[in-house]
C-alpha positions in Angstrom: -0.1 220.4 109.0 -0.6 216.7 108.3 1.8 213.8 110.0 2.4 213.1 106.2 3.2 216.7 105.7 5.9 216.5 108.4 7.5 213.5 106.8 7.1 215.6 103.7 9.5 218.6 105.4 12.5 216.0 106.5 11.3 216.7 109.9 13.2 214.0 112.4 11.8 212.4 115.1 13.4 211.2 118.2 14.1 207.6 118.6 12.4 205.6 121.8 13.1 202.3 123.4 10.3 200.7 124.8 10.4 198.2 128.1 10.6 194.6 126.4 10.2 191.0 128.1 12.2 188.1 129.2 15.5 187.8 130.5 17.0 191.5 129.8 14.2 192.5 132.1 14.9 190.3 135.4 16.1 192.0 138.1 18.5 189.2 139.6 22.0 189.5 139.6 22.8 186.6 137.3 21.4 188.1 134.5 22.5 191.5 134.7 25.9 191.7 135.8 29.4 191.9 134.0 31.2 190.0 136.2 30.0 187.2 136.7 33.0 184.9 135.1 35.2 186.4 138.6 32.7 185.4 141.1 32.1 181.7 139.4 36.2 181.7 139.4 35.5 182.9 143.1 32.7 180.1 143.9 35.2 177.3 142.5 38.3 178.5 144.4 36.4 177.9 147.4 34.8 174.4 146.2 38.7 173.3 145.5 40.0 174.7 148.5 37.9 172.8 151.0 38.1 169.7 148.6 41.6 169.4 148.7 41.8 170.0 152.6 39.6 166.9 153.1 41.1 165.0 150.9 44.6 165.8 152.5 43.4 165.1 155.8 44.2 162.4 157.8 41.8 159.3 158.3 39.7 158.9 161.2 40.6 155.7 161.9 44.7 155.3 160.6 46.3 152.3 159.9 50.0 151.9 159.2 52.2 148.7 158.5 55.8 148.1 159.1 57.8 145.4 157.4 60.6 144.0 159.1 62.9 141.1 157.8 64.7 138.5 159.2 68.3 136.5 158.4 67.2 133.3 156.9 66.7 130.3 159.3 66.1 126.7 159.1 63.5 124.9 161.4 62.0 125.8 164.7 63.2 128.6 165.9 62.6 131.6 168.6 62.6 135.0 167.8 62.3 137.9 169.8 60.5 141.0 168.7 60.5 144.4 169.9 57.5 146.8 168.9 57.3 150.5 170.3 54.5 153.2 169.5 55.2 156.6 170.5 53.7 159.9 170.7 49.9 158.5 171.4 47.0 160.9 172.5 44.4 160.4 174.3 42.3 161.9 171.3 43.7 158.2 169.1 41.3 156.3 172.0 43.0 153.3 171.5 45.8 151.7 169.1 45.4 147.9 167.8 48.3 145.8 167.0 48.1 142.8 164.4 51.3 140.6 163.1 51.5 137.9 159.9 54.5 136.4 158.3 55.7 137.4 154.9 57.3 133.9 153.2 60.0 133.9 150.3 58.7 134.7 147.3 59.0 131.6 144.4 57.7 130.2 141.1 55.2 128.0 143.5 53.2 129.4 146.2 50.6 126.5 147.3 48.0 127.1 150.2 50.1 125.7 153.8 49.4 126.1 157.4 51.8 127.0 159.8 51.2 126.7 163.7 53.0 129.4 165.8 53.5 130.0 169.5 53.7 133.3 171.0 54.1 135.4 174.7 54.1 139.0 174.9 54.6 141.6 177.3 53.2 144.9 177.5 55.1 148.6 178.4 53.2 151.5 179.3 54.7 154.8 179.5 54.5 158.4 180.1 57.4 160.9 179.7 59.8 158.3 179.4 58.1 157.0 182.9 56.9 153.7 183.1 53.6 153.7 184.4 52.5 149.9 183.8 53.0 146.5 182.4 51.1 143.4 181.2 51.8 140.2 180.4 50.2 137.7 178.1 49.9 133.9 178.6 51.3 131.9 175.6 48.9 131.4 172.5 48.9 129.0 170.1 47.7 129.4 166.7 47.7 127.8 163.1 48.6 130.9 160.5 47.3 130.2 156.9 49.4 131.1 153.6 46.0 131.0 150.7 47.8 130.1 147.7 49.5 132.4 145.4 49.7 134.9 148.5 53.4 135.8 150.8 50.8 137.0 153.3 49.6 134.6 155.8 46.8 135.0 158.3 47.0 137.4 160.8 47.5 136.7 164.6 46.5 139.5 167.4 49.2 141.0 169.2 47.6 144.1 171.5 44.7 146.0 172.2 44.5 149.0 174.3 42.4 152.1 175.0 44.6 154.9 175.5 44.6 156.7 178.7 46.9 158.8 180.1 50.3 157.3 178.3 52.2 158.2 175.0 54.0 155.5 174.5 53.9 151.7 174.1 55.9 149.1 173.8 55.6 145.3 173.1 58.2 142.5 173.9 57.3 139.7 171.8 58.9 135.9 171.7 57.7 134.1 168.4 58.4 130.2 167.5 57.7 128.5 164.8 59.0 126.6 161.9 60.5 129.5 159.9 63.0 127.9 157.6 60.9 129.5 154.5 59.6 132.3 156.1 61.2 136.0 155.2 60.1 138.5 157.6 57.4 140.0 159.5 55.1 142.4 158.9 53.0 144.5 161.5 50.1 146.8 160.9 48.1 149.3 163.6 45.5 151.3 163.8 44.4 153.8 165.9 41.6 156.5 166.0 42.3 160.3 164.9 39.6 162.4 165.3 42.1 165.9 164.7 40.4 166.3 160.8 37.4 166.0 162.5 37.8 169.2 164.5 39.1 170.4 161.0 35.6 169.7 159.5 33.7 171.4 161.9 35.8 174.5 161.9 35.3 174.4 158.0 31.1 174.1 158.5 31.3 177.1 160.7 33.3 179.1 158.6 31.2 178.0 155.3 27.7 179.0 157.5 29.7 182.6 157.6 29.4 182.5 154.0 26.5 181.4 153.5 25.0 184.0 156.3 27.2 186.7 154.3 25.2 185.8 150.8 22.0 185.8 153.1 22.5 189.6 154.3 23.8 190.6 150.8 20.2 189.0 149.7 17.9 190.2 151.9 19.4 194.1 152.1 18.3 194.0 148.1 14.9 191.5 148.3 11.6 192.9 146.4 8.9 190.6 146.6 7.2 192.0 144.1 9.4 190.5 141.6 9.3 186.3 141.8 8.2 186.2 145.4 8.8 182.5 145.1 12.7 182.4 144.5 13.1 184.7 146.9 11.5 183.1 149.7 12.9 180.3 148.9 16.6 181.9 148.9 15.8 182.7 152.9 14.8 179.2 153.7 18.4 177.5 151.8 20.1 179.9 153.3 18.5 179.9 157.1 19.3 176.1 156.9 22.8 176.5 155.7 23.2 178.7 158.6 22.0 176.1 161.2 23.7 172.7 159.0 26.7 173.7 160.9 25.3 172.4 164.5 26.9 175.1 166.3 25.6 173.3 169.3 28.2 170.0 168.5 31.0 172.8 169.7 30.0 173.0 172.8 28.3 169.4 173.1 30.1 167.6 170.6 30.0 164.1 173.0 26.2 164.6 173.1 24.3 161.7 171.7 21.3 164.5 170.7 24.0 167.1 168.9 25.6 164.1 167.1 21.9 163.4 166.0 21.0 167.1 165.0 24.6 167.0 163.1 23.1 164.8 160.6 19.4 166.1 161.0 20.0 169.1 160.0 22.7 168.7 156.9 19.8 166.4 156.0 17.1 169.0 156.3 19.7 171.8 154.3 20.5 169.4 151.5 16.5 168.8 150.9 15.9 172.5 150.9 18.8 173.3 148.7 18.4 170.1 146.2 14.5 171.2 145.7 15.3 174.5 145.0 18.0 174.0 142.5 15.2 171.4 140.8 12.2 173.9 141.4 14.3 176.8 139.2 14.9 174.7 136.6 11.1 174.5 136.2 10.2 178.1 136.6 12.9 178.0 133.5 11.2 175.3 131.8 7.5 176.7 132.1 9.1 180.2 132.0 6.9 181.1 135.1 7.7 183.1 138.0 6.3 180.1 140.6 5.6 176.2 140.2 1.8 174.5 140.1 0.8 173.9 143.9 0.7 170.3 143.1 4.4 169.6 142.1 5.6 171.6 144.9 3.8 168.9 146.9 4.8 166.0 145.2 8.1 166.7 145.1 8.2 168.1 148.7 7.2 165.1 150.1 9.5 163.4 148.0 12.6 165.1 149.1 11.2 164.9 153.0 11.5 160.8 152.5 14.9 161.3 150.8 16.2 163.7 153.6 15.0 160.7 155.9 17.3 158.4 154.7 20.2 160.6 154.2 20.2 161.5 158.1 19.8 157.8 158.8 22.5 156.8 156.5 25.4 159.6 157.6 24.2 158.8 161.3 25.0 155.1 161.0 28.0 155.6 158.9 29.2 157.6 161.5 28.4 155.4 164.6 29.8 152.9 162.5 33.3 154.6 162.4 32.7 155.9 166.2 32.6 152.2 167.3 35.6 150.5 164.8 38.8 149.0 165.9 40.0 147.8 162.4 39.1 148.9 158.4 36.3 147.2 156.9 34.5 147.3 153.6 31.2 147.3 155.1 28.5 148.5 153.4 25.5 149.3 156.2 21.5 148.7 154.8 20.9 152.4 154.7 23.3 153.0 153.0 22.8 150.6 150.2 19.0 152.1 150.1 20.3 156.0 150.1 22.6 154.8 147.2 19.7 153.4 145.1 17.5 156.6 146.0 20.5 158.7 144.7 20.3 156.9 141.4 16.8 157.5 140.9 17.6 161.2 142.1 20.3 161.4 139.3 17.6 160.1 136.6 15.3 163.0 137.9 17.5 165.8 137.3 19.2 164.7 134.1 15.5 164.6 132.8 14.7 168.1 134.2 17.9 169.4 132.9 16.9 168.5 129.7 13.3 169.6 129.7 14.4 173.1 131.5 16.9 173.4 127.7 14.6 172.3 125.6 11.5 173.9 127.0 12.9 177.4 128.0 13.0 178.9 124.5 16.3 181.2 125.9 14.0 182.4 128.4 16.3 183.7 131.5 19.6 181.9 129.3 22.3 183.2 132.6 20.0 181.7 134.8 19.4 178.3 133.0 22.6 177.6 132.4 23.3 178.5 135.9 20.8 176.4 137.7 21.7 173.5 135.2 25.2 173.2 136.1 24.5 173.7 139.8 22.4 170.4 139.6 24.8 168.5 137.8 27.7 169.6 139.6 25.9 168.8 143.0 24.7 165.8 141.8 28.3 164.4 140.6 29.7 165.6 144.3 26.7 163.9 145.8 27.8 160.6 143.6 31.3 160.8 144.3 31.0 161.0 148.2 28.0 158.6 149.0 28.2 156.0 145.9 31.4 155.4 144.5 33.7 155.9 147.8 32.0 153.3 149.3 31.8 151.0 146.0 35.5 151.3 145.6 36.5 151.4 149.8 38.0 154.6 148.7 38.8 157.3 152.0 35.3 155.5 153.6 37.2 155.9 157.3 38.0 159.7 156.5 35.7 162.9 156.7 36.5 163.2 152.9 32.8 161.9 151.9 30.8 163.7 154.5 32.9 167.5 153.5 32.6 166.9 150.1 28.9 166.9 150.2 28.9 170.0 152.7 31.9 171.9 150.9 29.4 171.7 147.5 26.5 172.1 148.7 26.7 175.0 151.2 29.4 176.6 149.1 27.1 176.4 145.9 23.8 177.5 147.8 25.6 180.4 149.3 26.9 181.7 146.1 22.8 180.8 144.5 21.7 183.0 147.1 24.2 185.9 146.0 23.5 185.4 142.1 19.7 185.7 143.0 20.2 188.9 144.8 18.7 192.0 143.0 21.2 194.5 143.4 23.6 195.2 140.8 27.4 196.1 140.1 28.4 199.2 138.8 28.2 198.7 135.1 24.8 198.4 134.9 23.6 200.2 138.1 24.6 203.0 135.6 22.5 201.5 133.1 19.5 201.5 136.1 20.0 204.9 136.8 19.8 206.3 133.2 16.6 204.3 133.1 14.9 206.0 135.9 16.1 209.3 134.7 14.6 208.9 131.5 10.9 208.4 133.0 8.1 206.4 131.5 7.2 207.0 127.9 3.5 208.6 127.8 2.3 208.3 124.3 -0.3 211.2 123.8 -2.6 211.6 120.6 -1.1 214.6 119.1 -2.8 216.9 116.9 -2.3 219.0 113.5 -1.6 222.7 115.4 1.0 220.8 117.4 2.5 220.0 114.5 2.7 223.1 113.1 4.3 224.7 115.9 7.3 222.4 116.2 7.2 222.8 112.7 7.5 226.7 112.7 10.1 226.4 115.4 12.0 223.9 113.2 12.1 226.7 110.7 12.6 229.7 113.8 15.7 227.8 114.3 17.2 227.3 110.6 16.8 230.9 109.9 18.9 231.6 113.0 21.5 229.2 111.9 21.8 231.3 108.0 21.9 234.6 109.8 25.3 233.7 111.8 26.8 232.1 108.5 
């Protein structure tokens, strides 16, 4: 019998699916699973968790200011002052003490300059013990009131590394002319280095994750499939792992594990920001690997910018080490990284664009994935290093510096786990039908084998009218 003849009879054939290409056929994670809406809910918990620890934190170097007004007085007068700090560590390394005068408030506030003379004597205690004293000889100083401002000038009243005592107390005797003077107001600062053993605990426990993805990864890596990505998974992940210094814990006064601290966050966030850019071109070319060339390039591109991130966060942070008072100081590397960042941002906006335009839905999940990883990281990245210190904002605090690292190793690690190939159990099920169902071998058929399912076809209807 003819294939025509078969159509002829109403015979049915069977229907087949056959393998097709692009994204329904990638073996990742990403664009496979059913769940990925909990585990991006998942990856942001984290990112808000450790955001909102560091920006709760105290600041590395605190300052606080009292107020403290006075019964209103007319010419030169003397007036005795009594300051006390309490509860000091030897971890706040010293505590600096500054005084100004706070004048009545009118209509008219023109610039004047008040001279003031002033002793002082120093308490130190322990336990309620005094351990020393010091006194000061008597200074004389001109204060300045700039117009418009209640605030004059400041004038010094102590300076003291702290060692060994917890509390301190200052007996001050003030005269001046302070017939239109209102009050005093005081303001201290000390060093707090408690959130910084915060942020290092947080590192450590963030290079868990990120170790986590990595075994996840690896226990399901083919290299047969994108060798590239994968490859490239291991190295973000191996330097997430080792961003976290575990060498500051038991070093952390070392000059060389404060270097490696910001050597190697530099050295992860290169690896990690070239391989969020080098997936959006394997989306854009809709290639499993990028040209030799523009690996290159943009390799050696990233090693400069890596350079002048671990310069930057290294002086930043001698910078802070070394302070005794809040500045708005913005150091040369710094104004150089923030300028690199800018061209950065221009980069990835364009390669955002050309990875949507140019992709023709090739790998969607993934594109849209890799795309708001590189904007997300790159708004963290502005945040932290460009508009904290354009606006003074937390620049004495470790809530720059964490919410680079709480991003970026947070992201990469959860990167890492969407780029693993195994699979959750909706469509392992899927997999396993797949494999069950073997490879479709097309054979020529011929006219007898025809006519044999043919005559079965007909076997089995005559069956079927013999039981009705």
């Amino acid at each position: 019998m003819k294939l025509d003849n078969a159509f002829e009879a109403g015979q049915e054939f069977q229907e087949v699916e056959l393998a097709g290409v692009g994204s329904g056929n990638s073996p990742f994670y990403i664009e496979n699973s059913t769940k990925i809406t909990s585990t991006i809910v998942l990856f942001l918990s984290f990112i808000v968790m450790h955001l909102f620890a560091a920006w709760s934190s105290p600041d590395l170097l605190s300052v606080k200011q009292e107020y403290f007004p006075f019964n209103k007085t007319e010419g030169n007068v003397t007036v005795d002052l009594d300051i006390t700090l309490s509860a000091l560590t030897n971890s706040h390394k010293f505590v600096d003490v500054n005084g100004s005068l706070i004048r009545n408030k009118t209509d008219s506030q023109p610039e004047i300059h008040l001279p003031i003379e002033y002793t002082s004597r120093t308490i130190f205690s322990k336990n309620n013990t005094v351990l020393n004293t010091a006194n000061s000889e008597k200074v004389s100083q001109t204060l300045t009131f700039q117009s418009g401002q209640q605030s004059s000038s400041e004038f010094h009243v102590t300076h003291d590394d702290i060692v060994n005592f917890d509390t301190l107390e200052v007996k001050m005797s003030l005269t001046s002319n302070l017939t239109s003077i209102a009050g005093f107001a005081f303001n201290w600062s000390f060093a707090n280095f408690s959130s910084a053993k915060y942020s290092r605990a947080a590192r450590i426990l963030m290079s868990f994750l990120i170790g986590y993805m990595l075994v996840i990864f690896t226990s399901y890596m083919n290299l047969e499939t994108e060798a590239f990505t994968q490859i490239f998974c291991i190295i973000v992940g191996v330097a997430g792992v080792c961003s976290s210094n575990p060498i500051a814990l038991i070093l952390p006064a070392a000059k060389g594990a404060r270097i490696s601290d910001h050597v190697l966050m530099a050295a992860f966030l290169v690896a990690f920001r070239m391989f969020l850019l080098m997936q959006l071109e394997l989306m854009r070319t809709r290639s499993s690997s990028p040209k030799l060339i523009l690996t290159v390039i943009v390799s050696l591109a990233f090693a400069f910018y890596g350079t002048l991130n671990a310069a930057a966060t290294y002086d930043r942070a001698n910078h802070i080490m070394s302070s005794q008072s809040v500045s708005n100081l913005i150091l040369p590397t710094e104004k150089i990284l923030m300028e690199v960042h800018f061209v950065y941002a221009i980069v990835v906006f364009v390669w955002c664009i050309l990875a949507y335009v140019q992709s023709k839905g090739y790998s969607n999940r993934r594109m849209w994935l890799f795309i708001f990883m590189n904007l997300f990281n790159l708004f963290t990245t502005i945040i932290a290093e460009v508009i904290c210190p354009l606006t003074d904002y937390k620049r004495y605090s470790i809530f720059p510096s964490m919410t680079i690292a709480a991003s970026h190793v947070t992201s990469a690690a959860f990167c890492i786990f969407f780029m693993h190939q195994g699979d959750d159990p909706d469509y392992g099920q899927i997999d396993a039908g797949l494999e069950a169902s073997g490879s479709l071998d097309v054979e020529q058929m011929s006219e007898n084998d025809l006519d044999d399912e043919n005559d079965d076809g007909g076997l089995e209807e005559e069956e079927e009218e013999e039981e009705e």
